[in-house]
VEXMI-604639 format. One record per residue: residue in one letter; x, y, z of N, C-alpha, C in turn; residue number from 1. Coordinates in pm, whole numbers, plus 50000, padded with zeros to 5 digits. Example, Ala and Ser with C-alpha at 12.3 -4.5 7.8 and 13.67 -1.06 7.14 Angstrom:
% residues 2
REC   code     nc1     nc2     nc3    cac1    cac2    cac3     cc1     cc2     cc3   pos
REC      A   51319   49431   50780   51230   49550   50780   51320   49670   50780     1
REC      S   51285   49775   50708   51367   49894   50714   51290   50003   50787     2
% end
This chain:
% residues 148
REC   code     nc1     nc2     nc3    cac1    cac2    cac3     cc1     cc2     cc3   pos
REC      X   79413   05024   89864   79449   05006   89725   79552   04893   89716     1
REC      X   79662   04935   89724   79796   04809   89674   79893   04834   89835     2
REC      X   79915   04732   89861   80021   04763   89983   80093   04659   89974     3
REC      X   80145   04611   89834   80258   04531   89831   80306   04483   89654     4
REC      X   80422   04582   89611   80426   04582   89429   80563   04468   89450     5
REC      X   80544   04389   89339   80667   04332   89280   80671   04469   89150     6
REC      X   80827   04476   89172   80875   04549   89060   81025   04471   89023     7
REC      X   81012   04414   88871   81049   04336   88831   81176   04452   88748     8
REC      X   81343   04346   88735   81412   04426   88654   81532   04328   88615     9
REC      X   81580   04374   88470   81673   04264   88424   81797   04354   88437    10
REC      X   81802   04488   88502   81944   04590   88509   81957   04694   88412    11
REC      X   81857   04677   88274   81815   04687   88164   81798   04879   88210    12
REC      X   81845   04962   88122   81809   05127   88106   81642   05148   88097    13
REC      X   81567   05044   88011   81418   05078   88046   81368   04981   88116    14
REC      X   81435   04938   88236   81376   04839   88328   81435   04912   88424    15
REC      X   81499   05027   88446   81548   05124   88581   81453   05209   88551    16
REC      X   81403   05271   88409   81304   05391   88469   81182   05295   88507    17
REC      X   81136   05173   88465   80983   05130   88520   81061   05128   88695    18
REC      X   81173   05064   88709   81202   05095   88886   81211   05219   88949    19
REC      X   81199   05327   88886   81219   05417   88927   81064   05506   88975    20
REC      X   80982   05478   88908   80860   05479   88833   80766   05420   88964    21
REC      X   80831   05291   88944   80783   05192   89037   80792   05218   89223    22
REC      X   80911   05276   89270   80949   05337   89355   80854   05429   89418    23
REC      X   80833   05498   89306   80752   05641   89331   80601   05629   89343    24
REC      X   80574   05520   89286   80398   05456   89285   80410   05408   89433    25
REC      X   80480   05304   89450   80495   05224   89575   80446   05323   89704    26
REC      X   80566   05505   89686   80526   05585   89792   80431   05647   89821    27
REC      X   80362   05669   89717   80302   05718   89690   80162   05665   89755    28
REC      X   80115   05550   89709   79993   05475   89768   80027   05413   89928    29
REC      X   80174   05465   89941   80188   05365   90085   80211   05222   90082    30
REC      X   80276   05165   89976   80309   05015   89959   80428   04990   90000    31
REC      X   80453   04894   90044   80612   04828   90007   80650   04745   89871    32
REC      X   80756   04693   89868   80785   04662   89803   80876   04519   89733    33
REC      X   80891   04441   89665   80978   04335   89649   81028   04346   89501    34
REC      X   81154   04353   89518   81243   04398   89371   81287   04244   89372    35
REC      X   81278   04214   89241   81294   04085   89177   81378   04114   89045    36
REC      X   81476   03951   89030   81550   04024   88879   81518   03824   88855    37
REC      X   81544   03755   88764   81539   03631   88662   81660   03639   88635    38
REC      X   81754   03534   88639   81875   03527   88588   81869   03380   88493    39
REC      X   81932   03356   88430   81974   03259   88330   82028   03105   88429    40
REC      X   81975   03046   88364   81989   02860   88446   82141   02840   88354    41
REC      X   82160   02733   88444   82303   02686   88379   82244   02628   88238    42
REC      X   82330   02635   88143   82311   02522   88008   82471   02472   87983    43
REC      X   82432   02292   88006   82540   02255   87934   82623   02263   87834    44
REC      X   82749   02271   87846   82836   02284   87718   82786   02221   87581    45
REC      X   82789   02244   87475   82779   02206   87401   82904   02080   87300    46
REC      X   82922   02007   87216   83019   01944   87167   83124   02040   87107    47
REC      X   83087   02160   87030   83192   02242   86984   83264   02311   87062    48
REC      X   83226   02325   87233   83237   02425   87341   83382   02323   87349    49
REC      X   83313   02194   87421   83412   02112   87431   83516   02082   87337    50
REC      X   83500   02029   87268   83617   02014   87165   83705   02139   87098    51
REC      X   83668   02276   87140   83743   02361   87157   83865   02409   87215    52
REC      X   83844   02292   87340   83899   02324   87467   83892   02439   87530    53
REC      X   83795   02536   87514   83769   02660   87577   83738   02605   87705    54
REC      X   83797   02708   87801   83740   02688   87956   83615   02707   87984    55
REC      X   83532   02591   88008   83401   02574   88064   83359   02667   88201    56
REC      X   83250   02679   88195   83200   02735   88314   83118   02649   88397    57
REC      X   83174   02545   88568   83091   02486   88616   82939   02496   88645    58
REC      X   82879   02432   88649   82732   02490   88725   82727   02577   88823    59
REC      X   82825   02558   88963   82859   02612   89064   82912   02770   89037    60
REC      X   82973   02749   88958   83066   02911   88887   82959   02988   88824    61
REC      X   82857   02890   88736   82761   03005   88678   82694   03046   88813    62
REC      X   82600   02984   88870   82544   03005   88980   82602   03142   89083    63
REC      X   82743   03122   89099   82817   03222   89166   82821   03350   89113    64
REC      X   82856   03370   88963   82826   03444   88856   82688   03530   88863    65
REC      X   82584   03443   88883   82458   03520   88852   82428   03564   88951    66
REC      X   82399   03494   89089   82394   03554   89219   82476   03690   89226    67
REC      X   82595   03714   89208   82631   03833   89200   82561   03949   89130    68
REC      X   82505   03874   88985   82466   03998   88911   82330   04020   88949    69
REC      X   82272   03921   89035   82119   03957   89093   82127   04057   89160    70
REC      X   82247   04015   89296   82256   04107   89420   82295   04263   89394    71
REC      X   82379   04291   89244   82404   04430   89188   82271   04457   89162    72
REC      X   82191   04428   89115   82074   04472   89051   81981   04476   89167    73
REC      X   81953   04405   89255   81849   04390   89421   81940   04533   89479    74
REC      X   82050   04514   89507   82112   04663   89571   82066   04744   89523    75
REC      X   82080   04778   89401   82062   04913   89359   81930   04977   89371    76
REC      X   81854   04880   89376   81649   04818   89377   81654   04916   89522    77
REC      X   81751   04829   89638   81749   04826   89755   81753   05023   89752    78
REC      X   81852   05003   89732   81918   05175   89779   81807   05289   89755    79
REC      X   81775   05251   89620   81715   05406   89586   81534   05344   89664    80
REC      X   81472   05276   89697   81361   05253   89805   81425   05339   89894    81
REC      X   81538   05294   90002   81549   05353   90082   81563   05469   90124    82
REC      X   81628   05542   89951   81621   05667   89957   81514   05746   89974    83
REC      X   81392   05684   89923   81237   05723   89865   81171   05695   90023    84
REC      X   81201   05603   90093   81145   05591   90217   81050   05474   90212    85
REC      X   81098   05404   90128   81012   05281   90081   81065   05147   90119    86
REC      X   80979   05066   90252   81022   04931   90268   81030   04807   90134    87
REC      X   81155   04774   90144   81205   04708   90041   81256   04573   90046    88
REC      X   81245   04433   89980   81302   04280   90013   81368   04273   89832    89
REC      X   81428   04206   89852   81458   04149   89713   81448   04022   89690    90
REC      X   81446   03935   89626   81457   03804   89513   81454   03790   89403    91
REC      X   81561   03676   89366   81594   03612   89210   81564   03523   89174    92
REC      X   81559   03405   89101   81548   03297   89024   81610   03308   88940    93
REC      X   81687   03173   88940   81725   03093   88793   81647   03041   88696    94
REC      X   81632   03099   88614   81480   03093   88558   81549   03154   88352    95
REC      X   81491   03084   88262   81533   03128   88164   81386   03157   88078    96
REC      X   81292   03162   88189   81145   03203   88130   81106   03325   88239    97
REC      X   81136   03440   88195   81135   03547   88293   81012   03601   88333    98
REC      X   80964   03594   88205   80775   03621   88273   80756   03540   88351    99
REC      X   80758   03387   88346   80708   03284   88436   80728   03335   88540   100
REC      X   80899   03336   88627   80962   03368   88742   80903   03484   88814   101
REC      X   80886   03576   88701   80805   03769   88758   80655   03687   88841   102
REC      X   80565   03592   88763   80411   03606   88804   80440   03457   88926   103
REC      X   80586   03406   88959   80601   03299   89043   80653   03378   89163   104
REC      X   80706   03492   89140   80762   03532   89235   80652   03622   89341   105
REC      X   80542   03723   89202   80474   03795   89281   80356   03667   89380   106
REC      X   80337   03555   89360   80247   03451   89421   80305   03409   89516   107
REC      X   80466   03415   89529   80536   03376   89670   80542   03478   89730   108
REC      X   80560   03607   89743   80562   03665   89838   80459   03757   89866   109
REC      X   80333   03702   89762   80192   03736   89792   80137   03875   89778   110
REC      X   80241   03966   89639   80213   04088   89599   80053   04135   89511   111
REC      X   80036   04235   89533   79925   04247   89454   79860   04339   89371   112
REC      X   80049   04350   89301   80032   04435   89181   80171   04401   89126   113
REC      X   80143   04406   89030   80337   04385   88951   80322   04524   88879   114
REC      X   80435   04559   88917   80497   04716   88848   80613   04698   88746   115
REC      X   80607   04712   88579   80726   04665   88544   80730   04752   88395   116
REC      X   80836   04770   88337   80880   04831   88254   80858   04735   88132   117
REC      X   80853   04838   87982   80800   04767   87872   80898   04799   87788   118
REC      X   80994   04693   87691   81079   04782   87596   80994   04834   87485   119
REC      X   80827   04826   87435   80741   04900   87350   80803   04808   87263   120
REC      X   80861   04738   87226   80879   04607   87140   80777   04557   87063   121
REC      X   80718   04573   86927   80639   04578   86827   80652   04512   86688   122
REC      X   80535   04454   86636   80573   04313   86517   80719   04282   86500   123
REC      X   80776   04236   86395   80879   04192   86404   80992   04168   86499   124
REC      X   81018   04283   86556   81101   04271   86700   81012   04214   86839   125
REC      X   80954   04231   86836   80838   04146   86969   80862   04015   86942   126
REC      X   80812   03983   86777   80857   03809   86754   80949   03799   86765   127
REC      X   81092   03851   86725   81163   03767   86753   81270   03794   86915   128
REC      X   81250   03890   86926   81309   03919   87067   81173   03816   87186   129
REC      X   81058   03841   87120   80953   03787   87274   80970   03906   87395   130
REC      X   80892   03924   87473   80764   04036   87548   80738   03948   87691   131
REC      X   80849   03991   87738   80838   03938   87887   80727   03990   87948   132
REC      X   80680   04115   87918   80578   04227   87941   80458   04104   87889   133
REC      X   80432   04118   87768   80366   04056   87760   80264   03911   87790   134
REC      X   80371   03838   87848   80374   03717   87920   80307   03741   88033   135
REC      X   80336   03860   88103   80339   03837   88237   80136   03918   88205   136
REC      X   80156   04007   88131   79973   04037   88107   79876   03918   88039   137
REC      X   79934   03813   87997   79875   03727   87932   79853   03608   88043   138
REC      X   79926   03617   88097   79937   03474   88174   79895   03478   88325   139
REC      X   79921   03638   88396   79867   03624   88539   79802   03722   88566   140
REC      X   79731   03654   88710   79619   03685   88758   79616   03791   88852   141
REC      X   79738   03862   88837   79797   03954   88960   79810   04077   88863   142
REC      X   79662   04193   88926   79681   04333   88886   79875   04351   88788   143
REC      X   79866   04395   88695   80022   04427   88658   79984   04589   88562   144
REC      X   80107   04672   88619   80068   04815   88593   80202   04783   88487   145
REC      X   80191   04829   88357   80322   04877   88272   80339   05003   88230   146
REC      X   80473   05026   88279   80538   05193   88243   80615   05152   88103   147
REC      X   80574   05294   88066   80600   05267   87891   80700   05437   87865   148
% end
């Protein structure tokens, strides 16, 4: 069947139960696993940022910044696999198109199923929030299971 899920998560309360969810599928069929999170690319200051004189955040500092909040979110990915008895890797991207990064990531490490949580996000709020969920069923070619 599947012997290798990306399970995708932004740290998000309904992006821990699809990991949780996800965990339990993984043991279930005998898969391993690769927990992935998308973090935010640097964006330059803007003219009002600057002329504020508010303290900027380097590229280097965001970078340092997000790597941290990946590695909280890959740990926690990490821990409860291990609890479950489930071989586990993690990876991130700087990426401010998160579906993209989810169906780039499951093609690099050659998964062949994406396991991922849905906020059920519907007309108006779907438009204007946008459906990472959605992206990732619209756009790739890689089995994707959504917990709802």
């Amino acid at each position: 069947m599947y012997s290798h899920v990306l399970i995708p998560s932004d740290g998000s309360e309904v992006a821990d139960k699809g990991v949780k969810a996800g965990i339990e599928f993984a043991r279930n069929v005998g898969a391993r696993i690769t927990a992935f999170t998308a973090v935010p690319e640097y964006e330059l200051p803007g003219q009002a940022e600057l002329m504020s004189h508010k303290r900027v955040q380097s590229p280097w500092e965001h970078e340092e910044r997000v790597r941290r909040h990946a590695q909280q979110i890959l740990t926690a990915i990490a821990e409860r696999a291990a609890a479950a008895g489930v071989e586990c890797d993690g990876d991130y991207a700087l990426c401010n198109r998160p579906g993209e990064a989810i169906i780039d990531a499951a093609k690099k490490h050659n998964c062949d199923l994406i396991f991922m949580a849905s906020h059920g996000r519907s007309g108006l709020s779907a438009f204007v929030h946008g459906s990472e969920t959605r992206e990732v069923l619209t756009r790739s070619t890689i089995p994707t299971l959504v917990y709802r």
